[in-house]
mmCIF file of the N, C-alpha and C atoms, coordinates in Angstrom:
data_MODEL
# 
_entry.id   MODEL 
# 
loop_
_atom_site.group_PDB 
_atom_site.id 
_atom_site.type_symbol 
_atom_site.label_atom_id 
_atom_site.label_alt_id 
_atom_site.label_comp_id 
_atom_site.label_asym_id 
_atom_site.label_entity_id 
_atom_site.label_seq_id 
_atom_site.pdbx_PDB_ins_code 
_atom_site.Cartn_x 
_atom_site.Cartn_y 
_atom_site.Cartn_z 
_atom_site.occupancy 
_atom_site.B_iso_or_equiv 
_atom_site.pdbx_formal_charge 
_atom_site.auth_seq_id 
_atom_site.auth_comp_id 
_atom_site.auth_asym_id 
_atom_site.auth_atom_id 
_atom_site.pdbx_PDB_model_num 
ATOM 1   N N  . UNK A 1 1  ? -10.272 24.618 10.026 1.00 0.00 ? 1  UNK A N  1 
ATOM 2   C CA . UNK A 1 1  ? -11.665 24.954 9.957  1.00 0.00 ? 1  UNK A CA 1 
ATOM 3   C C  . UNK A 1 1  ? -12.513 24.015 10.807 1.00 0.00 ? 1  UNK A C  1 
ATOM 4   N N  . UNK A 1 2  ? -12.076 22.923 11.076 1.00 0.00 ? 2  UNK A N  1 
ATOM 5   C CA . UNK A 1 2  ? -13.183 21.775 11.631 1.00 0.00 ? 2  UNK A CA 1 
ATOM 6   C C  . UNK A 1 2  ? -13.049 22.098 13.116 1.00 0.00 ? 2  UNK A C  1 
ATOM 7   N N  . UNK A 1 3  ? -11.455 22.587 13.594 1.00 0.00 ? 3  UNK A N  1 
ATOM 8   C CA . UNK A 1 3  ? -11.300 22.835 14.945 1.00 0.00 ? 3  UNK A CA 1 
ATOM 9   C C  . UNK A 1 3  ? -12.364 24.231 15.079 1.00 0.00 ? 3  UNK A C  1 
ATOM 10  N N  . UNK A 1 4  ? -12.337 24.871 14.183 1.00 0.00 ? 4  UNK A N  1 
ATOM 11  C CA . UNK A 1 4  ? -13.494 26.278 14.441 1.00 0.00 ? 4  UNK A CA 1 
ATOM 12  C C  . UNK A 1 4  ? -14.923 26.361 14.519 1.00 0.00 ? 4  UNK A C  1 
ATOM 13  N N  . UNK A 1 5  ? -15.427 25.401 13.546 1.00 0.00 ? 5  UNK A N  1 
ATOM 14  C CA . UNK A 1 5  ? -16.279 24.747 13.627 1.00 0.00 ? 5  UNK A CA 1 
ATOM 15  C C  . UNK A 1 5  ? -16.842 24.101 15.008 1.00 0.00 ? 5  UNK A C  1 
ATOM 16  N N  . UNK A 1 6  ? -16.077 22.974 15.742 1.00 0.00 ? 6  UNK A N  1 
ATOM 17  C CA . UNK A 1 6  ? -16.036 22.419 16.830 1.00 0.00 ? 6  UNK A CA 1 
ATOM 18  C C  . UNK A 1 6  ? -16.506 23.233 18.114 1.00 0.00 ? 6  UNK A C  1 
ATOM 19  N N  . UNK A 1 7  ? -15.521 24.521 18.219 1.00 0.00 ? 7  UNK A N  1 
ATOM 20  C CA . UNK A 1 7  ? -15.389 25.312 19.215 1.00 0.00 ? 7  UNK A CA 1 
ATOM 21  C C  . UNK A 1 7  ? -16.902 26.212 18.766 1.00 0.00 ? 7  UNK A C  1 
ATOM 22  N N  . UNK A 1 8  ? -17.076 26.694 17.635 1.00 0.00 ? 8  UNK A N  1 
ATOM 23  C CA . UNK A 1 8  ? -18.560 27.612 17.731 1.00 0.00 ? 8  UNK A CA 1 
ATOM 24  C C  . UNK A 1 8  ? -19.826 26.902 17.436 1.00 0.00 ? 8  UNK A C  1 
ATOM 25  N N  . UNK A 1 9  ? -19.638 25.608 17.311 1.00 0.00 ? 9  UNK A N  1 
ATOM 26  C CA . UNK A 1 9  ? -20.804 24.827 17.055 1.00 0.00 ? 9  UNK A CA 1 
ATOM 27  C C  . UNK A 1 9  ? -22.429 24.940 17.686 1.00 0.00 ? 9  UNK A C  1 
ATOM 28  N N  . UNK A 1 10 ? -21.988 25.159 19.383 1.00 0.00 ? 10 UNK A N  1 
ATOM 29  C CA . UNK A 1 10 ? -22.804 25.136 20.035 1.00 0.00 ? 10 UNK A CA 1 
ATOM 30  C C  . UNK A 1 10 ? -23.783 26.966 20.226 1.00 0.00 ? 10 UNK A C  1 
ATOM 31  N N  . UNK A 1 11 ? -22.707 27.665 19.611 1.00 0.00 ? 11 UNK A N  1 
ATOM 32  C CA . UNK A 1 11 ? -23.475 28.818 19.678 1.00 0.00 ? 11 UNK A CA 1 
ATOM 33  C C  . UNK A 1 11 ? -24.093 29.277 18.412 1.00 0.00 ? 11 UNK A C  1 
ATOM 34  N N  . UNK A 1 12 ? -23.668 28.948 17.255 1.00 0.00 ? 12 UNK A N  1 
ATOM 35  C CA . UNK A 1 12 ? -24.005 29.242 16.031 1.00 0.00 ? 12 UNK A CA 1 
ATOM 36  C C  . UNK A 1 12 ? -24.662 28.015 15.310 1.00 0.00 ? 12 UNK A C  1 
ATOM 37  N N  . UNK A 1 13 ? -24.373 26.795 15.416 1.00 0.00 ? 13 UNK A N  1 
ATOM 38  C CA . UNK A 1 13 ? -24.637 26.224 14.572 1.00 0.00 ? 13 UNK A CA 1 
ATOM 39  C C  . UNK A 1 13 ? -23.659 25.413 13.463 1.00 0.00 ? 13 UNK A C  1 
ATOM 40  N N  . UNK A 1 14 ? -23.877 24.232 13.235 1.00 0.00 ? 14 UNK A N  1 
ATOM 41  C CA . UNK A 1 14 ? -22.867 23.948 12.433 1.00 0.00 ? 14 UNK A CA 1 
ATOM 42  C C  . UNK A 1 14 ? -23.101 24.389 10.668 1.00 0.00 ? 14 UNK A C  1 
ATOM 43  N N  . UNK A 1 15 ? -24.403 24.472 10.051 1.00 0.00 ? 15 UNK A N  1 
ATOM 44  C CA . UNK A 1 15 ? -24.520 24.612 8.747  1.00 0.00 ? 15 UNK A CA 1 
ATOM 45  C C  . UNK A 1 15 ? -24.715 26.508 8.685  1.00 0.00 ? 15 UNK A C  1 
ATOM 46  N N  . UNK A 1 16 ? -24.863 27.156 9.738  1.00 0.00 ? 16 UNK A N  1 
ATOM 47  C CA . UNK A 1 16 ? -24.227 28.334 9.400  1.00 0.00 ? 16 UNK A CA 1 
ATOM 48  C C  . UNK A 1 16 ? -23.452 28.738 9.611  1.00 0.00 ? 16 UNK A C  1 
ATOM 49  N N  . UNK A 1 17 ? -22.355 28.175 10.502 1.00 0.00 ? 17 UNK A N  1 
ATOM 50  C CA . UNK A 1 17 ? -20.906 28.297 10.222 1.00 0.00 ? 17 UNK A CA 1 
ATOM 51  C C  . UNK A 1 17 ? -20.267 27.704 8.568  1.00 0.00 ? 17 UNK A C  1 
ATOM 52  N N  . UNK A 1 18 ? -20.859 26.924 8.173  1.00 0.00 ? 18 UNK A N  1 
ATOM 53  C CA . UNK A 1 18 ? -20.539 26.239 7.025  1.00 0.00 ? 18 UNK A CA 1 
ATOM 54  C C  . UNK A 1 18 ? -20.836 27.361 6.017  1.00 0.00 ? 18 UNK A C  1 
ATOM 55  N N  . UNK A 1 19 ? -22.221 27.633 5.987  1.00 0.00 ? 19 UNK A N  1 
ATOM 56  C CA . UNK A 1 19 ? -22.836 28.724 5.096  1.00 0.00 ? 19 UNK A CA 1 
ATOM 57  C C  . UNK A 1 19 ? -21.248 29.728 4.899  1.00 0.00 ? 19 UNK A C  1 
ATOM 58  N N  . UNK A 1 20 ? -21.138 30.257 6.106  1.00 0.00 ? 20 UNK A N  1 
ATOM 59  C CA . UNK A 1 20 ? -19.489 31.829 5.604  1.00 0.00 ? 20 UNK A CA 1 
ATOM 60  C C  . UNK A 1 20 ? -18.280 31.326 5.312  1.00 0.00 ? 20 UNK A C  1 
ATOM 61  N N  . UNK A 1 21 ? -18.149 29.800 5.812  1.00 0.00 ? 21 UNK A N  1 
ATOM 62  C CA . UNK A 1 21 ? -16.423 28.833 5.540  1.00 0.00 ? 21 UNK A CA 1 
ATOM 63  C C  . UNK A 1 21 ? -16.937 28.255 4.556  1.00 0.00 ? 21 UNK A C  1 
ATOM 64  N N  . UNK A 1 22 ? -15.531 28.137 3.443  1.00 0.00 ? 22 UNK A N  1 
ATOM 65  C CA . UNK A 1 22 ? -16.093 27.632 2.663  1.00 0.00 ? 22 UNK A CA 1 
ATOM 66  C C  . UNK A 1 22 ? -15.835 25.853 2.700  1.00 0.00 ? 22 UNK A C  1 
ATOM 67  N N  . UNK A 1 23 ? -16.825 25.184 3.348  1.00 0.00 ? 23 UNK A N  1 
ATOM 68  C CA . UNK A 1 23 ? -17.002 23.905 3.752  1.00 0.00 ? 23 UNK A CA 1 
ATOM 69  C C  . UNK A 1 23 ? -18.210 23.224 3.649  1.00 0.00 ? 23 UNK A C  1 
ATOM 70  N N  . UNK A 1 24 ? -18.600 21.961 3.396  1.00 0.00 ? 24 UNK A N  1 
ATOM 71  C CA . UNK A 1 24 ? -20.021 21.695 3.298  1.00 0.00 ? 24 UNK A CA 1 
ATOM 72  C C  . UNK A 1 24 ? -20.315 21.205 4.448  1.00 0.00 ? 24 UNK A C  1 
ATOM 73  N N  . UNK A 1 25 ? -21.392 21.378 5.236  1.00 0.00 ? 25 UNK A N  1 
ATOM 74  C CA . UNK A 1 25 ? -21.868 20.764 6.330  1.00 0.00 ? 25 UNK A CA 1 
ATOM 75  C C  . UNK A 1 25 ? -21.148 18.905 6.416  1.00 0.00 ? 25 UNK A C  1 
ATOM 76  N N  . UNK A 1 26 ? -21.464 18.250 5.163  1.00 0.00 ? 26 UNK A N  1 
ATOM 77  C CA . UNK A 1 26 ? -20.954 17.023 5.025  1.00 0.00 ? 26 UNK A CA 1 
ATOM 78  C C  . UNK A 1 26 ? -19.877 16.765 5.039  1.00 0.00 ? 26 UNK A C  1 
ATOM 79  N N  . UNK A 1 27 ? -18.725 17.416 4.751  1.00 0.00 ? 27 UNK A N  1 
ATOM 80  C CA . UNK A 1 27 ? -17.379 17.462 5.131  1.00 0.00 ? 27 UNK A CA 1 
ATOM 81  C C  . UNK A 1 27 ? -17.074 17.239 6.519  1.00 0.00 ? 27 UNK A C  1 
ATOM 82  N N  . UNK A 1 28 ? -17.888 18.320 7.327  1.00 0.00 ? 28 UNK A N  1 
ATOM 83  C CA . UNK A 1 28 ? -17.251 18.125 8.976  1.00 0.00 ? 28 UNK A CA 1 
ATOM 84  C C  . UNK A 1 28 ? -18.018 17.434 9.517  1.00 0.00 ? 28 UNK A C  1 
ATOM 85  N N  . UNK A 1 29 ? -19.296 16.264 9.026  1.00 0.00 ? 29 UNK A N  1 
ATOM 86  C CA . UNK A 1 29 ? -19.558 15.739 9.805  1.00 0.00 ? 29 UNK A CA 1 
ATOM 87  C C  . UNK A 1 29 ? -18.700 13.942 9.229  1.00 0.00 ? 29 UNK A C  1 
ATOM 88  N N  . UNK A 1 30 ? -17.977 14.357 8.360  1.00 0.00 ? 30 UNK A N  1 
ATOM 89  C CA . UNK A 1 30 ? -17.506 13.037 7.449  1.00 0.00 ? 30 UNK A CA 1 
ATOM 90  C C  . UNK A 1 30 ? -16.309 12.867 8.075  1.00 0.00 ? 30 UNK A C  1 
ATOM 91  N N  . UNK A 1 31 ? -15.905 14.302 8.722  1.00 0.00 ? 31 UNK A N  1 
ATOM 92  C CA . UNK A 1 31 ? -14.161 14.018 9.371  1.00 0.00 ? 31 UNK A CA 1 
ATOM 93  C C  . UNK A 1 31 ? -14.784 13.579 10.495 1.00 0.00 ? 31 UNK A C  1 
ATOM 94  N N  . UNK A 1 32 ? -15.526 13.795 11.476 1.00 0.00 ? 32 UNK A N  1 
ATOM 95  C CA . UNK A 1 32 ? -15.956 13.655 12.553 1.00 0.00 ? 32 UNK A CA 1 
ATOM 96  C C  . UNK A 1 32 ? -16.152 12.282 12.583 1.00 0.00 ? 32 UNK A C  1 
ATOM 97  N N  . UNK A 1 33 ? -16.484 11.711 11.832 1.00 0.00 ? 33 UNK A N  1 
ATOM 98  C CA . UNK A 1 33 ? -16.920 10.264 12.076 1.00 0.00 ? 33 UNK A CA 1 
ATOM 99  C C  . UNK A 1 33 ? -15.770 9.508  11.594 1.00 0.00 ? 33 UNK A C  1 
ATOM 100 N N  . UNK A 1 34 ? -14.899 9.754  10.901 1.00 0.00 ? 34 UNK A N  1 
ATOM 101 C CA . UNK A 1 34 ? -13.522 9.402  10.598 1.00 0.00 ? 34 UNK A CA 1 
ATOM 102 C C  . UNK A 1 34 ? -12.538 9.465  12.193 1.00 0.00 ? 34 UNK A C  1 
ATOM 103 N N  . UNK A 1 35 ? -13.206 10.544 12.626 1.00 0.00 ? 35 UNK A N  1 
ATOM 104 C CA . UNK A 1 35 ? -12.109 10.122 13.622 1.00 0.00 ? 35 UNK A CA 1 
ATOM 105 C C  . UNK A 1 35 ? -12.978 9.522  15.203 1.00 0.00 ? 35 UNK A C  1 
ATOM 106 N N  . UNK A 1 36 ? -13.992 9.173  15.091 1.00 0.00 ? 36 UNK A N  1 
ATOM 107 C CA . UNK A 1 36 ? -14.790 8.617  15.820 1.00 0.00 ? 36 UNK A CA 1 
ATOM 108 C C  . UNK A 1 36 ? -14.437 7.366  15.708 1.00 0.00 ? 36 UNK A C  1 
ATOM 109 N N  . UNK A 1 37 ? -14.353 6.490  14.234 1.00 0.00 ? 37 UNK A N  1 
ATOM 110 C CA . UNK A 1 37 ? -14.161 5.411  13.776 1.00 0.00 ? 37 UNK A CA 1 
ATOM 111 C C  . UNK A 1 37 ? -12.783 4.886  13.034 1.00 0.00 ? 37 UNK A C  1 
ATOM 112 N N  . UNK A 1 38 ? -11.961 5.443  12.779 1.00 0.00 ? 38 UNK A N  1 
ATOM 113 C CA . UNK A 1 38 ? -10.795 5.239  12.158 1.00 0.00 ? 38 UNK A CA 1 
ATOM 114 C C  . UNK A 1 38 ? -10.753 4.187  11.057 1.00 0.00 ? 38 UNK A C  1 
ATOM 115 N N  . UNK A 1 39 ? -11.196 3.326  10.960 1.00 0.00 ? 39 UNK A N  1 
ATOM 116 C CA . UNK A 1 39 ? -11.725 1.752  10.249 1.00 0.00 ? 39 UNK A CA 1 
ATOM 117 C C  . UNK A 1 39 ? -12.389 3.224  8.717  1.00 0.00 ? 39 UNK A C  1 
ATOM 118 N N  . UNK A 1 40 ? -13.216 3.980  8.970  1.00 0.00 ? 40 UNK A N  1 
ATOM 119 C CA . UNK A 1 40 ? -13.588 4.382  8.106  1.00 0.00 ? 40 UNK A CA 1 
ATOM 120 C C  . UNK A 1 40 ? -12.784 5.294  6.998  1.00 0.00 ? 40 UNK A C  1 
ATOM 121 N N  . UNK A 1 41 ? -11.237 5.646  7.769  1.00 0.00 ? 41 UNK A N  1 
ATOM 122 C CA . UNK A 1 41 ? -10.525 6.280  6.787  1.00 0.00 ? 41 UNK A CA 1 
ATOM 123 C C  . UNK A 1 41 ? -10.232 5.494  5.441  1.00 0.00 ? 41 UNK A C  1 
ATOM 124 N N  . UNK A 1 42 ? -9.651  5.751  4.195  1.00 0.00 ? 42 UNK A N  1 
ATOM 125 C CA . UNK A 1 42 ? -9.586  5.428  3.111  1.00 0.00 ? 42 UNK A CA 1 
ATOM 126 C C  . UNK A 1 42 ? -8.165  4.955  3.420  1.00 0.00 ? 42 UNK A C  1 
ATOM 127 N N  . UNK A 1 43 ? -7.735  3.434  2.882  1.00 0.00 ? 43 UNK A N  1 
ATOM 128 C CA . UNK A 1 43 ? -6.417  2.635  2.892  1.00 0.00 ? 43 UNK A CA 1 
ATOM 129 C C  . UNK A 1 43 ? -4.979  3.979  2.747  1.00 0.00 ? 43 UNK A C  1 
ATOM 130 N N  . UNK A 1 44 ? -5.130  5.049  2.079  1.00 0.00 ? 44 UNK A N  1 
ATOM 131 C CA . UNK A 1 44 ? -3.583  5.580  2.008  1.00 0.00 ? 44 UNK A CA 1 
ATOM 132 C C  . UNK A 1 44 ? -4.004  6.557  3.673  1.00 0.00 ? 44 UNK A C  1 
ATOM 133 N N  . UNK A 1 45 ? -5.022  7.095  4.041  1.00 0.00 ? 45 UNK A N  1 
ATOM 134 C CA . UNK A 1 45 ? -4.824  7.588  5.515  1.00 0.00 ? 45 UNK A CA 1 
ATOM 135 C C  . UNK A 1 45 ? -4.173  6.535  6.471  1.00 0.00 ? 45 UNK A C  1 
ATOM 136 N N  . UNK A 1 46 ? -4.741  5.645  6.599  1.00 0.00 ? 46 UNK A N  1 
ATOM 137 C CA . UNK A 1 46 ? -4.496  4.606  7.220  1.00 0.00 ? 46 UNK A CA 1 
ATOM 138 C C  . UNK A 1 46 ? -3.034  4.282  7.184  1.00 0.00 ? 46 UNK A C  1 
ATOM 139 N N  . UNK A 1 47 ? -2.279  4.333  5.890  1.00 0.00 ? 47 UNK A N  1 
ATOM 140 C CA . UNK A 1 47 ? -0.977  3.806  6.063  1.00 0.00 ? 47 UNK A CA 1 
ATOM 141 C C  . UNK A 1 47 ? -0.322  5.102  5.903  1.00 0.00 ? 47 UNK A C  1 
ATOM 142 N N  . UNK A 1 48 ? -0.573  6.387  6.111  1.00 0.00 ? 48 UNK A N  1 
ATOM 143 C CA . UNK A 1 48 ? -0.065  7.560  6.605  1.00 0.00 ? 48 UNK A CA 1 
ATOM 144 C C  . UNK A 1 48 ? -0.307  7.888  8.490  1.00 0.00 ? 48 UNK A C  1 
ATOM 145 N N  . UNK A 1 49 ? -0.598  7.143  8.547  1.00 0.00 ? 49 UNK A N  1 
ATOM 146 C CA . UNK A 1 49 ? -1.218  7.157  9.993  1.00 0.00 ? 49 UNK A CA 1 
ATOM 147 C C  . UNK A 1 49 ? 0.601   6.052  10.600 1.00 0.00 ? 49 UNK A C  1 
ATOM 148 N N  . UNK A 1 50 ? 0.070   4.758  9.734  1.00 0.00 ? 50 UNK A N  1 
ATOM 149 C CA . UNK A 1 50 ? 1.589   4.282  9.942  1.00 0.00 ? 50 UNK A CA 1 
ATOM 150 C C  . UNK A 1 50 ? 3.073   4.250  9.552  1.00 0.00 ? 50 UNK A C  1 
ATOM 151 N N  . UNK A 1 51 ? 3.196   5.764  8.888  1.00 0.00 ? 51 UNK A N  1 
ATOM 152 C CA . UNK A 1 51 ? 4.196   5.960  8.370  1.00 0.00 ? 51 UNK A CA 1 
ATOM 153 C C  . UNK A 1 51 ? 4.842   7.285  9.507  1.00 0.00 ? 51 UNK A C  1 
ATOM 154 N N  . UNK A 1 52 ? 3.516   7.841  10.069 1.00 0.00 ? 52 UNK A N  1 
ATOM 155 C CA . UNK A 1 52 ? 3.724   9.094  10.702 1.00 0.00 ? 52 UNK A CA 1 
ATOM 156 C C  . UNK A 1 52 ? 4.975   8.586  11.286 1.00 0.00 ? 52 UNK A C  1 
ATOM 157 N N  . UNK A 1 53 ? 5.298   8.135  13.045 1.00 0.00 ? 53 UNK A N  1 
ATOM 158 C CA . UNK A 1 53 ? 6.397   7.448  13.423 1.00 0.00 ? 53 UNK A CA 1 
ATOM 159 C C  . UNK A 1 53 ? 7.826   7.906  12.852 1.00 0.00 ? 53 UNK A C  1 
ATOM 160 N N  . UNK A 1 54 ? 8.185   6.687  11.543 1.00 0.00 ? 54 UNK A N  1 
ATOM 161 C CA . UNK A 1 54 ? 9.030   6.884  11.131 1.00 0.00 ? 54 UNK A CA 1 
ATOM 162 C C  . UNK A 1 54 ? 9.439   7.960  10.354 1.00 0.00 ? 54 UNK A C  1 
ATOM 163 N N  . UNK A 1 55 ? 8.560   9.172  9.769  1.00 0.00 ? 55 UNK A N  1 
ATOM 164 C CA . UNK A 1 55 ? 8.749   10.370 9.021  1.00 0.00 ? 55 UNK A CA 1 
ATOM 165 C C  . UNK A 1 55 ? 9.503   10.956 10.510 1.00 0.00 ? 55 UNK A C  1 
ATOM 166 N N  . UNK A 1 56 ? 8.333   11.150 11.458 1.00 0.00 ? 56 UNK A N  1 
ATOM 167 C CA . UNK A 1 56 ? 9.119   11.911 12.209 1.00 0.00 ? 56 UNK A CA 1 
ATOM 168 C C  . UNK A 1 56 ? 10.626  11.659 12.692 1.00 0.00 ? 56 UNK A C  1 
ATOM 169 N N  . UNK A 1 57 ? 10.663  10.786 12.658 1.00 0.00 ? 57 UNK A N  1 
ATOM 170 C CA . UNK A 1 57 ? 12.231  9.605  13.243 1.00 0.00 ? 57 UNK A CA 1 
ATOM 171 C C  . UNK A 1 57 ? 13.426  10.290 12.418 1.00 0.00 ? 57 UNK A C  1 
ATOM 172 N N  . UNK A 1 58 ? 12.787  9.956  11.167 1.00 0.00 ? 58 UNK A N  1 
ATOM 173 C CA . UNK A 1 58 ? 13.773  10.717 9.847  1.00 0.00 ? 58 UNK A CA 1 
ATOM 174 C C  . UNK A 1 58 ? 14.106  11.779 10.312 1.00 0.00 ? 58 UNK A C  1 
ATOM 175 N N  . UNK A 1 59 ? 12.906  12.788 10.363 1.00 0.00 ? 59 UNK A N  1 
ATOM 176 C CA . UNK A 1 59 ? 13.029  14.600 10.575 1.00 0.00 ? 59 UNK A CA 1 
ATOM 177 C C  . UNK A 1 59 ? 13.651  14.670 11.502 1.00 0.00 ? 59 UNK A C  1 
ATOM 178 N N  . UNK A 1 60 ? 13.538  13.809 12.474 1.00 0.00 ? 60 UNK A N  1 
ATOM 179 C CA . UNK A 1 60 ? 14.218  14.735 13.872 1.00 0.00 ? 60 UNK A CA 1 
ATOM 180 C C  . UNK A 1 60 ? 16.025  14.112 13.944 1.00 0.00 ? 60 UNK A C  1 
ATOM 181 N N  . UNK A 1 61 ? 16.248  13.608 13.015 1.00 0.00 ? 61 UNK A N  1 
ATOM 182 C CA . UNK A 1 61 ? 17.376  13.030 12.890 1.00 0.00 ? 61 UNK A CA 1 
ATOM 183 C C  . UNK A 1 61 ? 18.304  13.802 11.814 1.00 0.00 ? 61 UNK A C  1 
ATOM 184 N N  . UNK A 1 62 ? 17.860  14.182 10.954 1.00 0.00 ? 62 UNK A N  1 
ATOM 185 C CA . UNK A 1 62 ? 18.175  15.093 10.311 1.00 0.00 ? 62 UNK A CA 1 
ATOM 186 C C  . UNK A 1 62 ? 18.319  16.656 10.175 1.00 0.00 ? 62 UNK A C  1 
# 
């Protein structure tokens, strides 16, 4: 939804795209700045961020 959001933003709007998805305007501007800033994700993103790596390592080994 945030990638859809992203892409029709500029023609529609972001809080009436929000209005028909069911999303709050504050949601996609909360991921947005999450990934603007990374420091702002919550400690278990953060150490899913450093686990990614080795999950995949596992999967593709298996």
């Amino acid at each position: 939804m945030i990638r859809f959001i992203e892409d029709h933003r500029t023609d529609h709007g972001v809080e009436p795209i929000c209005r028909v998805l069911p999303i709050a305007p504050a949601t996609f501007h909360d991921h947005l700045a999450k990934r603007a800033n990374p420091d702002l994700l919550s400690d278990r993103a953060k150490r899913d961020e450093e686990l990614k790596p080795e999950i995949e390592r596992v999967f593709e080994e298996n």
